[in-house]
N, C-alpha and C positions, 0 to 999 in steps of 0.2 A: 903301779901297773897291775889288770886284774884282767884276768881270762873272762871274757865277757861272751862269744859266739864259739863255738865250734861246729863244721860244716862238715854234712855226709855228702858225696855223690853217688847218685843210682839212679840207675834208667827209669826205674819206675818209682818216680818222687810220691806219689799218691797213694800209692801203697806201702812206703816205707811208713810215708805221715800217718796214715791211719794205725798201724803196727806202736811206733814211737807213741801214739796220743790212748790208744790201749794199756800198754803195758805200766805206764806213766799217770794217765788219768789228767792227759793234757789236751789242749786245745792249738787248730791250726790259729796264728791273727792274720799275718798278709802277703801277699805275693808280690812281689815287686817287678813290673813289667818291664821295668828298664835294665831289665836282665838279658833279654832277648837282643840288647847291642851286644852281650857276648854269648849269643847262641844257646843262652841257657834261659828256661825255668825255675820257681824256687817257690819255697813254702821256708816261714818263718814259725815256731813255735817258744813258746817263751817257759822258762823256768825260775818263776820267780823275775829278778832282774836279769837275768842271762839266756841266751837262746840257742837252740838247736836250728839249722839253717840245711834244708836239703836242696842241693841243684842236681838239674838235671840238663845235658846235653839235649836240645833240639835242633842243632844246627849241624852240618859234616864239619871237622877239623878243627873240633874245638879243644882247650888244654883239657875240661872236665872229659873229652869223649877219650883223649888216648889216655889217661889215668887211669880210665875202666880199664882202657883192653892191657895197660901194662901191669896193675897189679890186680888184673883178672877178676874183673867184677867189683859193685859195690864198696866203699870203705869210707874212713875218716878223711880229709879233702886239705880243710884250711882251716888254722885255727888265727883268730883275732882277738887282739887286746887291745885293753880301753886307759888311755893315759891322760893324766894332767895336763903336763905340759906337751903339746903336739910341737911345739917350733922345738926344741932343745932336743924332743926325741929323731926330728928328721934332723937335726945335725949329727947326731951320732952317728945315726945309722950312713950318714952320707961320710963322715969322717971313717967310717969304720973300714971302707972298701967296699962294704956290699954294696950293688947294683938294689935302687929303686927301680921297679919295673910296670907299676901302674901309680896316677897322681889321680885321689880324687878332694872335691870339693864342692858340696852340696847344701841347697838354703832348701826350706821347706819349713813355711807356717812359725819362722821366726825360731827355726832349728838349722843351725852351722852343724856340718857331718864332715868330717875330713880324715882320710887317708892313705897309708904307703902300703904297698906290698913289695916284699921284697923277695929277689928274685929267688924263686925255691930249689934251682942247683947250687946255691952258694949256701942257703940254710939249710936244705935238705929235710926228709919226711914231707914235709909239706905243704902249702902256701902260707906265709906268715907275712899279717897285716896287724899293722898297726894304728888306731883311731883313736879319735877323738870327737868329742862331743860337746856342742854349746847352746842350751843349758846342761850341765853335767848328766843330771838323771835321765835326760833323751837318752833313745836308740834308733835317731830314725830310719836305717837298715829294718829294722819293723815296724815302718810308720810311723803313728801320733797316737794309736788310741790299742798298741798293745796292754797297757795294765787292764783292763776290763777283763783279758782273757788269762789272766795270771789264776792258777790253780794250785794250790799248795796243800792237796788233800794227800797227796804220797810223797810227794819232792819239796825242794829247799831249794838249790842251786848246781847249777856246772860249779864242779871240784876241784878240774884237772883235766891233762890229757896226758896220755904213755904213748910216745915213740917208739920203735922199733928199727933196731939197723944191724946188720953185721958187726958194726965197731961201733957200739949206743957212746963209749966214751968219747970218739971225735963227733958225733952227733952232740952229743951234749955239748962240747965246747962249739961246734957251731952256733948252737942257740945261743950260747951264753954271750956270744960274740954279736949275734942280731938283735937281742933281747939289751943288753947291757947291764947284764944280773950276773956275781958271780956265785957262784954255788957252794956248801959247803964242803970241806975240805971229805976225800975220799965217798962223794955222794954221783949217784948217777940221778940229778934232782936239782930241777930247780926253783924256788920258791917265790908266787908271786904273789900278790894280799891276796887272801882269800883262798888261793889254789895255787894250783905246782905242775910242773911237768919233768916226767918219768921217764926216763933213758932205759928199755932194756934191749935181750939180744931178740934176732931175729929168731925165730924156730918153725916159722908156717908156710915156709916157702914162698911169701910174698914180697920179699923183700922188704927195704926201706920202705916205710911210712909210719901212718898212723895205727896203734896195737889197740887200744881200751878209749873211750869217754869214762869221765868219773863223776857221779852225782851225789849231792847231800842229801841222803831218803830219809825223809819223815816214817816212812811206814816198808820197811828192807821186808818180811812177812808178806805182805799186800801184793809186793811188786815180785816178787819170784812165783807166789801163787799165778799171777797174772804170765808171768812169763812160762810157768810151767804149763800150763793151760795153752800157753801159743805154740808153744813146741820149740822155743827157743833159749831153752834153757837145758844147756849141756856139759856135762865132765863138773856140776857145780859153778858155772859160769852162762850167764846171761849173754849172747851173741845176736847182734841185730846191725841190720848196713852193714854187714864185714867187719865192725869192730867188736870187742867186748865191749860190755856195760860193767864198769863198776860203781857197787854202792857202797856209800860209806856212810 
């Protein structure tokens, strides 16, 4: 199981993406119009094999539009991951008690896409979707011809993500419970190839969600230069979309 997309939402998706492909040295690949069955908008930007994904609400009453107004603007959304076996992981998760609350199933140019998302008051912080992919190396969430636009003159890869909640410990045993990973012993952490997600407290008054994105930077120097330069680089912390940026 490996953290493969994590997803901002913000009303102004165009200007995050410009912001994000700035600071990063990254490039937009695809929008995918079959978003607008749920009311959204979106831009795809890749990292390496991994993607940053922004939606944006265009529709009234949609889950992205009250996200905004409930933790007050912009943030981290939904995170997904990319697994082996996709039949054995929907048993778990169906055995487990969580509620599946969207089924997808996608062909494109002799690419199988399939995914669950589970329902995110039972997992909490935030939408968590589980996929799969056939041939393995697809994504086609960003199409067929994302690798042309892979740039690895500052970045490597998504690392991670840090949750935030009043009580990160029954957060965290949430996940553990959705994810089917257990974590190590007195760890607010849990570990997945390649990257991890981060249980801490809340302190910003937004409540439950998503706190930091974490990236593999090639060039940490470059990208705070670049973020000091946008003016979003504060207290020693890099802030963009309502989350932190961490680089590792």
């Amino acid at each position: 199981m490996r953290l493969r997309q994590l997803v901002f939402v913000s009303r102004e998706r165009d200007r995050l993406a410009r912001q994000i492909c700035t600071l990063l040295d990254l490039k937009e690949t695809y929008h995918d119009a079959g978003l607008i069955n749920f009311g959204l908008e979106n831009v795809l930007i890749p990292l390496g094999d991994t993607f940053f994904e922004i939606v944006m609400p265009v529709q009234e009453n949609t889950t992205a539009e009250r996200f905004l107004e409930k933790r007050n603007g912009d943030g981290g959304y939904m995170v997904i991951v990319d697994v082996d076996d996709f039949e054995s992981e929907q048993k778990r998760v169906e055995s487990s008690g969580i509620e599946i609350v969207w089924h997808g199933n996608r062909n494109e140019e002799e690419i199988n896409a399939r995914t669950i998302h589970l329902h995110p008051k039972q997992v909490g912080g935030a939408i968590l979707s589980i996929d799969h992919m056939n041939p393995k190396n697809a994504w086609l969430w960003a199409g067929t011809n994302w690798e042309k636009d892979i740039n690895k003159n500052l970045v490597d890869v998504l690392s991670g993500v840090v949750m935030q909640s009043e009580d990160p410990e029954q957060l965290c045993m949430q996940w553990e419970k959705a994810l089917g990973i257990k974590r190590a012993q007195n760890e607010l952490k849990i570990q997945l190839a390649e990257s991890t997600i981060n249980f801490v407290e809340s302190i910003d008054g937004r409540g439950e969600g998503i706190n930091a994105f974490k990236i593999k930077a090639l060039n940490k120097d470059q990208i705070i230069k670049n973020a000091k330069s946008m003016k979003i680089f504060q207290n020693e912390e890099i802030l963009l979309g309502g989350v932190k940026i961490i680089l590792e």
